[in-house]
N, CA, C and O atoms as a MOPAC input file, in Angstrom:
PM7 MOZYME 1SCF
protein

 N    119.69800 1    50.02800 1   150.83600 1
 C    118.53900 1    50.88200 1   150.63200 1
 C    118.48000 1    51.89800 1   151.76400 1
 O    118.93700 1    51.46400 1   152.82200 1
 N    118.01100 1    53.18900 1   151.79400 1
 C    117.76000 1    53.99800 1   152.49900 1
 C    116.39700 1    54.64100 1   152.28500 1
 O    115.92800 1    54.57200 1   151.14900 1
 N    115.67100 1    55.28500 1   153.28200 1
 C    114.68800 1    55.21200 1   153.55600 1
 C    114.76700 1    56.95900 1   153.88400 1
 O    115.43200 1    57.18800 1   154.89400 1
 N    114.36900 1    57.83900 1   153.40200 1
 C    114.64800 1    59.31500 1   153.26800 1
 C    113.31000 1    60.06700 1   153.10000 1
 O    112.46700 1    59.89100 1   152.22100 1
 N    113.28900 1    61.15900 1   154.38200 1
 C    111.85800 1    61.73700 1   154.85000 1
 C    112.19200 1    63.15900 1   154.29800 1
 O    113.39300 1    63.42000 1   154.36400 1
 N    111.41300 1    64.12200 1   153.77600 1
 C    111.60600 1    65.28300 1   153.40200 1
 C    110.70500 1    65.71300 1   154.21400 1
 O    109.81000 1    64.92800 1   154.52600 1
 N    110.71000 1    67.04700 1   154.75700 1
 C    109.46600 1    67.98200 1   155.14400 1
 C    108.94600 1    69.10400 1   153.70800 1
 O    109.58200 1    68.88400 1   152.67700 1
 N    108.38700 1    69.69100 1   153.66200 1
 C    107.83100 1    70.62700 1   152.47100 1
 C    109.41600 1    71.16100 1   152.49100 1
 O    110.19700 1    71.04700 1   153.43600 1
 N    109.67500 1    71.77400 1   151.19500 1
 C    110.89900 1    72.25400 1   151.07000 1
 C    111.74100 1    71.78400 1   151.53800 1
 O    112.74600 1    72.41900 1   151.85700 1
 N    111.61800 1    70.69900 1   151.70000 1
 C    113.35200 1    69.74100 1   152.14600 1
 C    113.92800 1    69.49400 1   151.02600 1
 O    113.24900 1    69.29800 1   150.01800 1
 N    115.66300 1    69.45200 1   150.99800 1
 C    116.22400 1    69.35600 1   150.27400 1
 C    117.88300 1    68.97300 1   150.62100 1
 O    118.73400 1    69.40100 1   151.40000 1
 N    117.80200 1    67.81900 1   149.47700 1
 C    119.48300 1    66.71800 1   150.04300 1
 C    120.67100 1    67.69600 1   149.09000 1
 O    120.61300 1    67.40000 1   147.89700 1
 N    121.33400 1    68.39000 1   149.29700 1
 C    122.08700 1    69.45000 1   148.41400 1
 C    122.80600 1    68.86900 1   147.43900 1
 O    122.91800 1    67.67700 1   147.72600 1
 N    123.17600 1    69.03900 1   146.75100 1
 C    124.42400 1    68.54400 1   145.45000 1
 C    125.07500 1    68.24900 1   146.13800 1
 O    125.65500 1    68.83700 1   147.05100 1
 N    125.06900 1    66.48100 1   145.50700 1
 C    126.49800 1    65.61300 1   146.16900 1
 C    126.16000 1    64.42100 1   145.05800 1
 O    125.20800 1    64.42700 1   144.27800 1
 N    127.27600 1    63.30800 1   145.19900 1
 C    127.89600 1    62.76100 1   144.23800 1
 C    127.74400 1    61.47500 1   145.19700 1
 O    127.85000 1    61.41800 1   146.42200 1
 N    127.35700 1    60.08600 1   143.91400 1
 C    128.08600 1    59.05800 1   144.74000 1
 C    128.98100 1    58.41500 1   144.03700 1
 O    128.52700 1    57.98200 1   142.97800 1
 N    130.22800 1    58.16300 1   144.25800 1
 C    131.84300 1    57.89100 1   143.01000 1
 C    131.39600 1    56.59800 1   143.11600 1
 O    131.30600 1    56.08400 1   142.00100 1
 N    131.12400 1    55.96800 1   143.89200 1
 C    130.54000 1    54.32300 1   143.38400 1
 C    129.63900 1    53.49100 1   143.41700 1
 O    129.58200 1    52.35400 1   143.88500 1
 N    128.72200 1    54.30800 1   142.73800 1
 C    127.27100 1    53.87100 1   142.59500 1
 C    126.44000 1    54.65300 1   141.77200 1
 O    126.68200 1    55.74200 1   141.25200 1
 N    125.50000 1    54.00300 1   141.72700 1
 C    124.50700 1    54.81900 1   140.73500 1
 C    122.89300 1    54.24200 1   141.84800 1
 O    122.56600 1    53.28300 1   142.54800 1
 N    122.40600 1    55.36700 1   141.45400 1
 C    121.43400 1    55.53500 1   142.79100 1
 C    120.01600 1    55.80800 1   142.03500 1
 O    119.64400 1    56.74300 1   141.32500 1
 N    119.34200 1    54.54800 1   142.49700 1
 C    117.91800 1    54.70500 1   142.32900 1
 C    116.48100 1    55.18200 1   143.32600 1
 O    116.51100 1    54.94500 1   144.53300 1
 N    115.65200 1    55.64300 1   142.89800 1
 C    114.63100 1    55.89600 1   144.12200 1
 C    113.24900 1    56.06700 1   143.61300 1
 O    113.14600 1    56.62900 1   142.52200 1
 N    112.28800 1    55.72100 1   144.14900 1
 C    110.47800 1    55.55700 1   144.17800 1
 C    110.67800 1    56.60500 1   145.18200 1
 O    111.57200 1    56.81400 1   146.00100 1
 N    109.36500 1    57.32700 1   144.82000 1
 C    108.67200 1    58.24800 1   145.47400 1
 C    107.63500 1    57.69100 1   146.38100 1
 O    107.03600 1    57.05400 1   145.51500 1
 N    106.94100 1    57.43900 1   147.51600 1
 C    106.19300 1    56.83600 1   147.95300 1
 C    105.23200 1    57.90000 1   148.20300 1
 O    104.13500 1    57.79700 1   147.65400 1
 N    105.50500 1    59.06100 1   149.05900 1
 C    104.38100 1    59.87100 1   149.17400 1
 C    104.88400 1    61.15200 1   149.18000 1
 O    106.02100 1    61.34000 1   149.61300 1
 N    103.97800 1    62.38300 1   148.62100 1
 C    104.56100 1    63.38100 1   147.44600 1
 C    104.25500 1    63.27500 1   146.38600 1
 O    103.18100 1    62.73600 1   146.12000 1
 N    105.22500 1    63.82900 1   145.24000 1
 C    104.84500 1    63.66500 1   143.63600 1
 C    105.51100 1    62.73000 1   143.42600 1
 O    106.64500 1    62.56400 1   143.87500 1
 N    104.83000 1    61.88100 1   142.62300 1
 C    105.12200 1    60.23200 1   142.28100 1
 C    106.07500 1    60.74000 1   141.14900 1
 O    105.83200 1    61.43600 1   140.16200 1
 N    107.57300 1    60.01100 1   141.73100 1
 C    108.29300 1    59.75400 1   140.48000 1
 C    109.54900 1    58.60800 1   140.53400 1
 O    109.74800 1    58.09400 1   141.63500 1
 N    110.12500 1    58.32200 1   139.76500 1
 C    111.44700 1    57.54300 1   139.62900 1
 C    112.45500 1    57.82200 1   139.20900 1
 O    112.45900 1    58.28000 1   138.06700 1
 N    113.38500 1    57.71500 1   139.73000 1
 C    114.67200 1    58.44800 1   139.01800 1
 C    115.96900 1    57.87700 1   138.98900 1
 O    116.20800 1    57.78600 1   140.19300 1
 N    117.00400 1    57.41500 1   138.36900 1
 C    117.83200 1    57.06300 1   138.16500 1
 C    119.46500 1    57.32100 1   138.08900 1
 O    120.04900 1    56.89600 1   137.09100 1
 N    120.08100 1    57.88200 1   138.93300 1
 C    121.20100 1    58.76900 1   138.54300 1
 C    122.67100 1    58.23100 1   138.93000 1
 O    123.20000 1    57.90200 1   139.99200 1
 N    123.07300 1    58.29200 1   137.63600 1
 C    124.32900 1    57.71700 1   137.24800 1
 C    125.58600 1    57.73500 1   138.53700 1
 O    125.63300 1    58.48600 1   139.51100 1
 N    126.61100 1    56.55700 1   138.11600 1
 C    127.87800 1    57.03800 1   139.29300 1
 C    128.27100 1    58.04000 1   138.72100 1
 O    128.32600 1    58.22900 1   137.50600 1
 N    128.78900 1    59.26600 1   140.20800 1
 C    129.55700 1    60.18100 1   139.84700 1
 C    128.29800 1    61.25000 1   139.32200 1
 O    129.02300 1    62.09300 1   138.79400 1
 N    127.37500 1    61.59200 1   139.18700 1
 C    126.98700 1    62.72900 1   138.57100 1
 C    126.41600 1    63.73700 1   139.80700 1
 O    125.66400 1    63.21600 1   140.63000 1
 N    126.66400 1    64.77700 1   139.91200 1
 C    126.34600 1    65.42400 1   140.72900 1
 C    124.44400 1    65.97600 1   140.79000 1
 O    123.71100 1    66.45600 1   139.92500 1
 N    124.29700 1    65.73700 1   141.72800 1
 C    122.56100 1    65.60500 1   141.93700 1
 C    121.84900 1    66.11400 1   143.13300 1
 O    122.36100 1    66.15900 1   144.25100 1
 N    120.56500 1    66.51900 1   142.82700 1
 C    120.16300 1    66.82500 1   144.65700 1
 C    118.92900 1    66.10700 1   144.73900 1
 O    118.69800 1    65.29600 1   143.84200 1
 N    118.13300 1    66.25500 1   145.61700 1
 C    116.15400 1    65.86500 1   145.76300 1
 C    115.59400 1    67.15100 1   146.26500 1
 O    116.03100 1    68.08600 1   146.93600 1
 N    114.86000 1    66.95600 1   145.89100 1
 C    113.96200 1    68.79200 1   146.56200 1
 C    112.68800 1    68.56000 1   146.59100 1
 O    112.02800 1    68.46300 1   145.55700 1
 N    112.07400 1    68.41700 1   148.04500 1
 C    110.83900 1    68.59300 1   147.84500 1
 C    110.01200 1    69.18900 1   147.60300 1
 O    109.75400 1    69.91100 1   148.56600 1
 N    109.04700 1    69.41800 1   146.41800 1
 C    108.40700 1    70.25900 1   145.88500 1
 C    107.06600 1    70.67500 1   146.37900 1
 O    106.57400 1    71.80400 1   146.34900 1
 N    106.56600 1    69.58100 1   146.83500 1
 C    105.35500 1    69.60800 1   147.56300 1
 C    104.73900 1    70.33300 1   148.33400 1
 O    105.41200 1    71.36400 1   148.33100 1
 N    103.74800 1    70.51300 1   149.11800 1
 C    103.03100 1    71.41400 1   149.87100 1
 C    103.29000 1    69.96700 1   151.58200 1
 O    103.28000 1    69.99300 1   152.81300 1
 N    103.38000 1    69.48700 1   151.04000 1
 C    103.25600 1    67.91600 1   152.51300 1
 C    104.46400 1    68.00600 1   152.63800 1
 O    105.27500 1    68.92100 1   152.49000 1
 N    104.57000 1    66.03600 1   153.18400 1
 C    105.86700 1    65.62800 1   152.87900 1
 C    106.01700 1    64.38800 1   152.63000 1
 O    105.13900 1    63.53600 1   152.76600 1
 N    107.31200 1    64.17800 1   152.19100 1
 C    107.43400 1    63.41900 1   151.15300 1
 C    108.74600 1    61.97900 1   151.53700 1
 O    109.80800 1    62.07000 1   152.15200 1
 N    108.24500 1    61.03300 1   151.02800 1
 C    108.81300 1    60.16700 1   151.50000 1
 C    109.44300 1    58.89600 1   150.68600 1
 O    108.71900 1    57.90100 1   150.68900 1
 N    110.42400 1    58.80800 1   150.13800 1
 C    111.75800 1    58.40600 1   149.33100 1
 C    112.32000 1    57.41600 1   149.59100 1
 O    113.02300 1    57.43600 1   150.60100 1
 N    112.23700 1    56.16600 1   148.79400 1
 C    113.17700 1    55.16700 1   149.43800 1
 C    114.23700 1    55.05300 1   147.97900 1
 O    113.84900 1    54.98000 1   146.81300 1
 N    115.64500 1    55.06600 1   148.47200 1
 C    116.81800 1    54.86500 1   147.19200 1
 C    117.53400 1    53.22800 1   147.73500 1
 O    117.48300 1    52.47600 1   148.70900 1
 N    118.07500 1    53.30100 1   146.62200 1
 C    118.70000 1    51.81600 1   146.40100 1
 C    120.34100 1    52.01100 1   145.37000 1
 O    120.29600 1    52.45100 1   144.22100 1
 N    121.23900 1    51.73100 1   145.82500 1
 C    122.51500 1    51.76800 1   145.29300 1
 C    122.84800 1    50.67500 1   144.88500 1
 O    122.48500 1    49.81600 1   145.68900 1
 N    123.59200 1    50.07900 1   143.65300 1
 C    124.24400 1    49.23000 1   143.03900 1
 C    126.09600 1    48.70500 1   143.89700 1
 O    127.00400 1    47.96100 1   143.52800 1
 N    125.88000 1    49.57600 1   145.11100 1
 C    127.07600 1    48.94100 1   145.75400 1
 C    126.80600 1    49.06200 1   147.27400 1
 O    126.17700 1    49.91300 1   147.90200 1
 N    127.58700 1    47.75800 1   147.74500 1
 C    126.87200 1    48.12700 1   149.44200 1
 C    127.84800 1    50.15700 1   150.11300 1
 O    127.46400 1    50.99700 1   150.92700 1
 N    128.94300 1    50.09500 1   149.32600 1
 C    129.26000 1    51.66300 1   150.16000 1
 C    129.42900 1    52.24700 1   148.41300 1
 O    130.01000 1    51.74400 1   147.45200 1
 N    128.71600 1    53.38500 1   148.55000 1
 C    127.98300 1    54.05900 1   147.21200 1
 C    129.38000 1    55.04200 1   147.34400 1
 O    130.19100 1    55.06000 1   146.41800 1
 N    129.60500 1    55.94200 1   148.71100 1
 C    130.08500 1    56.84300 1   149.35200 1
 C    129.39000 1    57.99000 1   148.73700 1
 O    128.74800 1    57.91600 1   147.68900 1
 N    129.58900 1    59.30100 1   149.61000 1
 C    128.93300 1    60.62300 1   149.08900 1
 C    130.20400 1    61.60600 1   149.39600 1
 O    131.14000 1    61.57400 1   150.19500 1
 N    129.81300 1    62.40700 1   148.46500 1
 C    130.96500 1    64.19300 1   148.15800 1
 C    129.55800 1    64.94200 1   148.21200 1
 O    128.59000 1    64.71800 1   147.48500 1
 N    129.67000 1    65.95200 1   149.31300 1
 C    128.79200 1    66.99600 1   149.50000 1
 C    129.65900 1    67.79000 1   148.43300 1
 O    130.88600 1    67.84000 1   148.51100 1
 N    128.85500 1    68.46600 1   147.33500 1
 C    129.33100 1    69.56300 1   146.65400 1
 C    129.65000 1    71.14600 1   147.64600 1
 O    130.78700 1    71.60500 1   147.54900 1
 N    128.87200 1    71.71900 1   148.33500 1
 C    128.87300 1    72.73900 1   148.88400 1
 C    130.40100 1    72.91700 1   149.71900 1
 O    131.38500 1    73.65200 1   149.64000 1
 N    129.87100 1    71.60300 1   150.67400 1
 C    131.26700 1    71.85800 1   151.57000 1
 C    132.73400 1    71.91300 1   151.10000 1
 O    133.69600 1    72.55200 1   151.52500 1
 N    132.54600 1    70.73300 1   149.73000 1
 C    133.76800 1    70.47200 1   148.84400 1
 C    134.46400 1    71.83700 1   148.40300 1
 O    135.64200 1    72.01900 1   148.71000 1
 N    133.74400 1    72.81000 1   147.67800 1
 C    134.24300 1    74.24400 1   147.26700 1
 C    134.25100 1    75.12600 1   148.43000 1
 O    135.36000 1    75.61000 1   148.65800 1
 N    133.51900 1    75.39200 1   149.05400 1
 C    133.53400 1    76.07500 1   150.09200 1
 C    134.50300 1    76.16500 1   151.66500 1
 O    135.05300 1    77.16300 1   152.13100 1
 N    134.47000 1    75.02900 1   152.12400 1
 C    134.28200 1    74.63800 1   153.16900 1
 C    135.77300 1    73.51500 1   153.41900 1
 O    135.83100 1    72.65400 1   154.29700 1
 N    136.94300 1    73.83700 1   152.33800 1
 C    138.05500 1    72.46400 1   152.59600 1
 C    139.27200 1    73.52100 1   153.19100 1
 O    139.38800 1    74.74200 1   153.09300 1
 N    139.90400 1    72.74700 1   153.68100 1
 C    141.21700 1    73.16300 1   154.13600 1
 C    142.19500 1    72.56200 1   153.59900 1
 O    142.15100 1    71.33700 1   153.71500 1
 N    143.37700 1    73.13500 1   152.85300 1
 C    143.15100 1    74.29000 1   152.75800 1
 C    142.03900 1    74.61500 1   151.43000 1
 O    141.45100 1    73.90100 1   150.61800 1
 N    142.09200 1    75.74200 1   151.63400 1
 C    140.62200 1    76.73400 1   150.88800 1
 C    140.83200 1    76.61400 1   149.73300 1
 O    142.04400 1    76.65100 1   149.52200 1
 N    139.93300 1    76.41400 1   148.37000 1
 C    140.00300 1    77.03600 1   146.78400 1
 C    140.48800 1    78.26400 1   147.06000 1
 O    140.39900 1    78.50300 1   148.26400 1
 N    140.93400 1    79.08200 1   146.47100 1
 C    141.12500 1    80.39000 1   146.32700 1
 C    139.90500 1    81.13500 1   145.58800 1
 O    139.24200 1    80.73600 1   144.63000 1
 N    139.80700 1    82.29000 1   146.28800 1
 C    138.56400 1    83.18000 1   146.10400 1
 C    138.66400 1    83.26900 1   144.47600 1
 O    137.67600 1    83.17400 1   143.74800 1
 N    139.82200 1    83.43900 1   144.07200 1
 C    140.21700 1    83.97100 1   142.53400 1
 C    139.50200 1    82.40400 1   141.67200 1
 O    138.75100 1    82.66600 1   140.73200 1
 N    139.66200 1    81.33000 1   141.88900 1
 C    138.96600 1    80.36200 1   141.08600 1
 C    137.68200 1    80.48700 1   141.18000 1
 O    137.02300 1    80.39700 1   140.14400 1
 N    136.91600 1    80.76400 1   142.64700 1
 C    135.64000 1    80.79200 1   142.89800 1
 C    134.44800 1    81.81800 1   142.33400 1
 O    133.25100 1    81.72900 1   142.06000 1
 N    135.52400 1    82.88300 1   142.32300 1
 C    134.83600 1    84.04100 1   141.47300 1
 C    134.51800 1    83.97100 1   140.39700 1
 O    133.38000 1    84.32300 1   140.08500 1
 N    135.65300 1    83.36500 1   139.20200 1
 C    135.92300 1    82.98300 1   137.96900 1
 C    134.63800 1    82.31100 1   137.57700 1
 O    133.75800 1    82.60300 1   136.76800 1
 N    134.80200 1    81.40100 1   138.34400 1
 C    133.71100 1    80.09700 1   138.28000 1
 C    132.21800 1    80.26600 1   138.31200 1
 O    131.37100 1    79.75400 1   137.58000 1
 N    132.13000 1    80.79700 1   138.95600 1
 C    131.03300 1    81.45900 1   139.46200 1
 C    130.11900 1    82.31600 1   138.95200 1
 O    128.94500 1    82.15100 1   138.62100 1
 N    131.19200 1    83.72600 1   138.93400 1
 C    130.76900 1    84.85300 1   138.27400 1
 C    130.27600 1    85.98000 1   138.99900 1
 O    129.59900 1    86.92100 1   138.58500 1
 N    130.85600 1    85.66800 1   140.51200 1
 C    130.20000 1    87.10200 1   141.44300 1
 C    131.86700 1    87.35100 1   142.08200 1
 O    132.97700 1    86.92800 1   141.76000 1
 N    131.37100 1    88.22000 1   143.09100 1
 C    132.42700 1    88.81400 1   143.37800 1
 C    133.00900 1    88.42100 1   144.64800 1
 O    132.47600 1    87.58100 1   145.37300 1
 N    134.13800 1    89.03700 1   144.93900 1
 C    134.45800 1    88.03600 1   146.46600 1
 C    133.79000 1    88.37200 1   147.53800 1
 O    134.19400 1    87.76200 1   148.52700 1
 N    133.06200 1    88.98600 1   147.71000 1
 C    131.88000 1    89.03900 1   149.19100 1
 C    131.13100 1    88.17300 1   148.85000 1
 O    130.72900 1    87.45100 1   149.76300 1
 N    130.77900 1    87.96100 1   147.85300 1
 C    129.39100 1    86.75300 1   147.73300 1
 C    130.22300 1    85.64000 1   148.48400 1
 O    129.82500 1    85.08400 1   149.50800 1
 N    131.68500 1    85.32300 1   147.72000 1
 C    132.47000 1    84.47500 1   148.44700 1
 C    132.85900 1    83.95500 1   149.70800 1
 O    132.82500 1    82.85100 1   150.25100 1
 N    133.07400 1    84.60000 1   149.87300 1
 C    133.22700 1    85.11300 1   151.50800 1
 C    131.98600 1    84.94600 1   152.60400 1
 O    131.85800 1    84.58400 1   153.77400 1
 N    130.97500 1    85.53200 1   151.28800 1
 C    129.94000 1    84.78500 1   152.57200 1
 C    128.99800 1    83.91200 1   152.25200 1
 O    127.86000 1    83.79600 1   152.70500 1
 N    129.51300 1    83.35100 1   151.49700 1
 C    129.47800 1    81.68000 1   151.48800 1
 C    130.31300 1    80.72500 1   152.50200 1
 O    130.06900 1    79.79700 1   153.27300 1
 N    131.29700 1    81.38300 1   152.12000 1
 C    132.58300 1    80.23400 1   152.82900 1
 C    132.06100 1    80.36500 1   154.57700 1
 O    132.02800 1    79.40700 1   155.35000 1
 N    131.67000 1    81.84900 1   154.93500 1
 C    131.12200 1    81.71400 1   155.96800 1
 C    130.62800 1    80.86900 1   156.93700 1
 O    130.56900 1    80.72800 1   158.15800 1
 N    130.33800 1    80.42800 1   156.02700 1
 C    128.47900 1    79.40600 1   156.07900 1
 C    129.11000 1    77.87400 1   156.13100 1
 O    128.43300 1    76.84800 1   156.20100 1
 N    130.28800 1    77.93400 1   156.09100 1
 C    131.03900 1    76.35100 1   156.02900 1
 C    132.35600 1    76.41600 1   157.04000 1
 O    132.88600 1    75.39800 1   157.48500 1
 N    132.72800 1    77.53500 1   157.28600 1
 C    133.99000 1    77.47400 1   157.61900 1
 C    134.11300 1    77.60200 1   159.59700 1
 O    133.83100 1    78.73100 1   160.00000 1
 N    134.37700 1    76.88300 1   160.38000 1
 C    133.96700 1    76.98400 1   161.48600 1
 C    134.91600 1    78.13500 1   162.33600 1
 O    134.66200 1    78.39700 1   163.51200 1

């Protein structure tokens, strides 16, 4: 189980867990429950004006996580701009300064 604090607009980015499926109660914030499958790519976002406070529970003791962002962005070696664009649908400066934003 993990125990996960948001501030207003906090947010866990698209990522994946390949072996597990991940549950969570809302404790304080907007009351909800949610359920999300192994492997599906997912985020949390706090919507609230407060903050908000999350406890999840995994079906395996190591769930593991794939940050989506860093995965396309941010690997060595690089996707190529030409898939990213494709994919996407912008152009290679948007690219570029994205990868920015990951690439040290």
């Amino acid at each position: 189980m993990n125990r996960v604090d948001f501030a207003s607009g906090g947010v866990n980015p698209p990522h994946t867990h390949p072996r597990a499926t991940e549950s969570g109660v809302v404790f304080e914030g907007k009351l909800t429950m949610f359920c999300t499958p192994r492997g599906l790519v997912h985020i949390q976002l706090n919507v609230g004006e407060g903050k908000a406070l999350l406890l999840v529970a995994f079906n395996s003791q190591l769930p593991g996580i794939a940050l989506v962002p860093p995965s396309l962005f941010g690997t060595t070696p690089p996707i190529p701009n030409q898939v990213l664009t494709k994919a996407f649908q912008v152009g290679d400066d948007v690219i570029n300064e994205i990868k920015s934003k990951f690439c040290a």
